[in-house]
N, C-alpha and C positions, 0 to 999 in steps of 0.2 A: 610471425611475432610471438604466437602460443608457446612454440618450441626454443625460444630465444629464454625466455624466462627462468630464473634459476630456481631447484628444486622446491624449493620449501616457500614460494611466492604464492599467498592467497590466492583468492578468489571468491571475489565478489561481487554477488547478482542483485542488481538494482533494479526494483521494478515500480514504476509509475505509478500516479493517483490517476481517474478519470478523466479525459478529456484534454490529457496531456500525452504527452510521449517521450520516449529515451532522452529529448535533448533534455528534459527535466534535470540530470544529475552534471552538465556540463563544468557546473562550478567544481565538484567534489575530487577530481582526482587531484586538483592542487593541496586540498584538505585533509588528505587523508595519507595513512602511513606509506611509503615506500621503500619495497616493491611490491606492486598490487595489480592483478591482472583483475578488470575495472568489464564486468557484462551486463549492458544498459540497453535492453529486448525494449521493440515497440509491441505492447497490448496487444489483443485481437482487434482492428476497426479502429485503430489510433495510429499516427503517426505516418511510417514506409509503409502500411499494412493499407489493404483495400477498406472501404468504407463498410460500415454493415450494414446491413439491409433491413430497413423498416420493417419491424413484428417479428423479426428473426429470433427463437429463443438462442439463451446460453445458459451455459453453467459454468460455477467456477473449475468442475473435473475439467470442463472442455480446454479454459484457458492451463491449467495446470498440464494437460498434455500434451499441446505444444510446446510451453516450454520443456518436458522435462531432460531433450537432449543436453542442456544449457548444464542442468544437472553435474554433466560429466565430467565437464570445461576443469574443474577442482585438480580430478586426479586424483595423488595421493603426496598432499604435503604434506611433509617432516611426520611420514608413519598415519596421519591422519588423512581419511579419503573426505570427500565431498566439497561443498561451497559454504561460505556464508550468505546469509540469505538478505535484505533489505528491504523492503516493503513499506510505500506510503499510500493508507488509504485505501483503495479498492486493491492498491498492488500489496499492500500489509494482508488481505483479506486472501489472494493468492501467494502470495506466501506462504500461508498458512496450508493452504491447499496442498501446495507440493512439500513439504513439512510434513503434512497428514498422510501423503500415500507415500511418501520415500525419506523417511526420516532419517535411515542410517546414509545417507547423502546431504546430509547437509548440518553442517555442523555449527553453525550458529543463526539465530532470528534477532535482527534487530527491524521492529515496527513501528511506524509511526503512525497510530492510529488506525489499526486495523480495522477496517470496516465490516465484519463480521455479522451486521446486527442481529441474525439469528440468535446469538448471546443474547440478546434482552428480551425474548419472547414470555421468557418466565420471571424476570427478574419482580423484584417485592415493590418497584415503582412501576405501572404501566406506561407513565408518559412520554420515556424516550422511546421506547418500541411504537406506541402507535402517533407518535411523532414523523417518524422519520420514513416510517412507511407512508401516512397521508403526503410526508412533501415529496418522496423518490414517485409515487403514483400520478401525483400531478404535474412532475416535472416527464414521467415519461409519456403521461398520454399529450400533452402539450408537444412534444416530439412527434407522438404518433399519430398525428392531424396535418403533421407540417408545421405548425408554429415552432421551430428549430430556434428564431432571436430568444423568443419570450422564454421558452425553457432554457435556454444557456444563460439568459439574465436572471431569471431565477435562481438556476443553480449554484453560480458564481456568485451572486448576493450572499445566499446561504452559508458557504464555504468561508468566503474572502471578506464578508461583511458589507451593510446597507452602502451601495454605489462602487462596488471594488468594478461591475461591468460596466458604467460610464464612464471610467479612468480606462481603460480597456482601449489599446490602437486599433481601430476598424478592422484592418486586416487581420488582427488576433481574434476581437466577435466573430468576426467571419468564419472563421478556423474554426473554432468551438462551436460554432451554431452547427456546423457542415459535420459535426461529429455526437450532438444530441441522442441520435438513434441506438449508439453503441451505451452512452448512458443509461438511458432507459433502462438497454438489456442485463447493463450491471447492475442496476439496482432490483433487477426484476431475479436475478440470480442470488443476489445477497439475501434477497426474502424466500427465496425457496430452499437456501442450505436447511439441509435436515441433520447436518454433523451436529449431537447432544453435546454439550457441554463435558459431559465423562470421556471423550474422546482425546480433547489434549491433553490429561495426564498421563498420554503415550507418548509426549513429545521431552524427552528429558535431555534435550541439546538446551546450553544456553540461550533464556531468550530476554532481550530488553523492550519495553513498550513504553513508549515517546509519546507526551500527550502535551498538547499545548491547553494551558489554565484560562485560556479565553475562548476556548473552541467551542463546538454547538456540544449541548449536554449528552447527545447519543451516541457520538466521536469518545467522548470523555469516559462514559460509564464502560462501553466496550470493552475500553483498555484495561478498566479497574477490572471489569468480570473475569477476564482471561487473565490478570496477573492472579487470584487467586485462585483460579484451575490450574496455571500449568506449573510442573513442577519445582521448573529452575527459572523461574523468573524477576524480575527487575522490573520495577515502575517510579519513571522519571517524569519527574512535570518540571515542564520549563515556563519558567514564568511570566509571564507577556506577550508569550504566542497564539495562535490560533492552531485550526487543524491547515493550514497550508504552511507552516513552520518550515519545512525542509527546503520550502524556496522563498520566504521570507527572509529567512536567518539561516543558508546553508553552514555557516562555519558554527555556531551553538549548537546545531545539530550534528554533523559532523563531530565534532568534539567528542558528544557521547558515542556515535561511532564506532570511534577509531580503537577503542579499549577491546571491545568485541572482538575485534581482528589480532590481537595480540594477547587475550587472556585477563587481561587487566579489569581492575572492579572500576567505578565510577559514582559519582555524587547521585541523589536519587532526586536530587531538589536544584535546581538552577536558574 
């Protein structure tokens, strides 16, 4: 089907928030412009991929190079090589990853909510930074006891808001509890990026950062920090959302999008 594709048809890599996997972007290829060659990778320890293994470190280089064969999938459309990139959340935060080591590969970042938080270690407020570090630490040692329900309730509270895991069909608790340990390691990765802040002014591909206006303040500041490091960037708030937007509302999302893939500017407020 790669080869069926006619020359100048994108390519765009979708990569998941934690605790989710590929089926995450299901809704989007109805959404979005065609024709679109559409690559939705499961995580490390998410989804087809094996489970991780309790106290296993990671890093985001680690996740970024397995994917970076995906990299390739682009080619060379209408003169221009590489992918566009799409990232929510810890997969915004690898995004950015493979962006950082292979930048002339990838030709456009649209992120929702890049989970970065290395960005706020210095920032002129303390509280999202040692925020979200005390709750990623007690949701992952809560993991790393075996309490696998109580940390996936926690962290879905957090995320999706007070009782989103009591709404929750058992069998999907189940799924996320069974997948606790690879969170942990993401979060344990996002506190150890040592990339400075002076770094993404190497990234001069279009980038858009998607931030929903009811989200938790650490998700939110992120976004603002790195819209004014990187150089070509755009910051969209949509209005009524949270940080789980992209499967809340896929077609408002979506919508910002779809301009990315065709060059087009878009509203910065929605």
């Amino acid at each position: 089907m790669l080869w069926s594709m006619p020359p100048t048809t994108p390519t765009l890599l979708c990569l998941h928030c934690s605790a989710s996997n590929g089926q995450q972007w299901k809704a989007y290829p109805a959404l979005l412009p065609a024709p679109l060659r559409l690559l939705t990778p499961d995580l490390l320890g998410y989804g087809s991929a094996p489970a991780w293994p309790t106290g296993a470190s990671l890093s985001l280089d680690t996740e970024a190079q397995r994917l970076a064969p995906l990299l390739d999938a682009g080619g060379a459309n209408d003169g221009d090589e590489g992918v566009h990139l799409f990232g929510h959340s810890y997969g915004g935060a690898v995004a950015l990853q493979l962006a950082l080591r292979w930048p002339q590969r990838v030709r456009s970042l649209t992120l929702y909510e890049p989970v970065r938080f290395a960005a706020l270690r210095d920032d002129r407020d303390p509280a999202p930074w040692r925020d979200i570090r005390a709750f990623g630490r007690m949701v992952g040692g809560l993991a790393s006891i075996g309490h696998h329900e109580a940390a996936a309730a926690c962290f879905i509270d957090y995320w999706s808001g007070q009782g989103a895991w009591a709404r929750l069909p058992v069998t999907r608790q189940q799924a996320i509890a069974a997948r606790m340990a690879k969170v942990g390691a993401d979060f344990e990765a996002l506190f150890d990026d040592a990339v400075p802040l002076a770094a993404y002014r190497r990234l001069t591909m279009p980038v858009r950062l998607i931030t929903g206006t009811t989200s938790p303040a650490p998700a939110r500041r992120v976004a603002e920090r790195l819209a004014q490091i990187l150089p070509d960037a755009t910051l969209v708030r949509l209005h009524g959302l949270g940080h789980m937007g992209p499967l809340e509302d896929p077609q408002r999302v979506a919508a910002r999008l779809a301009p990315m893939l065709v060059g087009e500017q878009v509203d910065q407020a929605a």
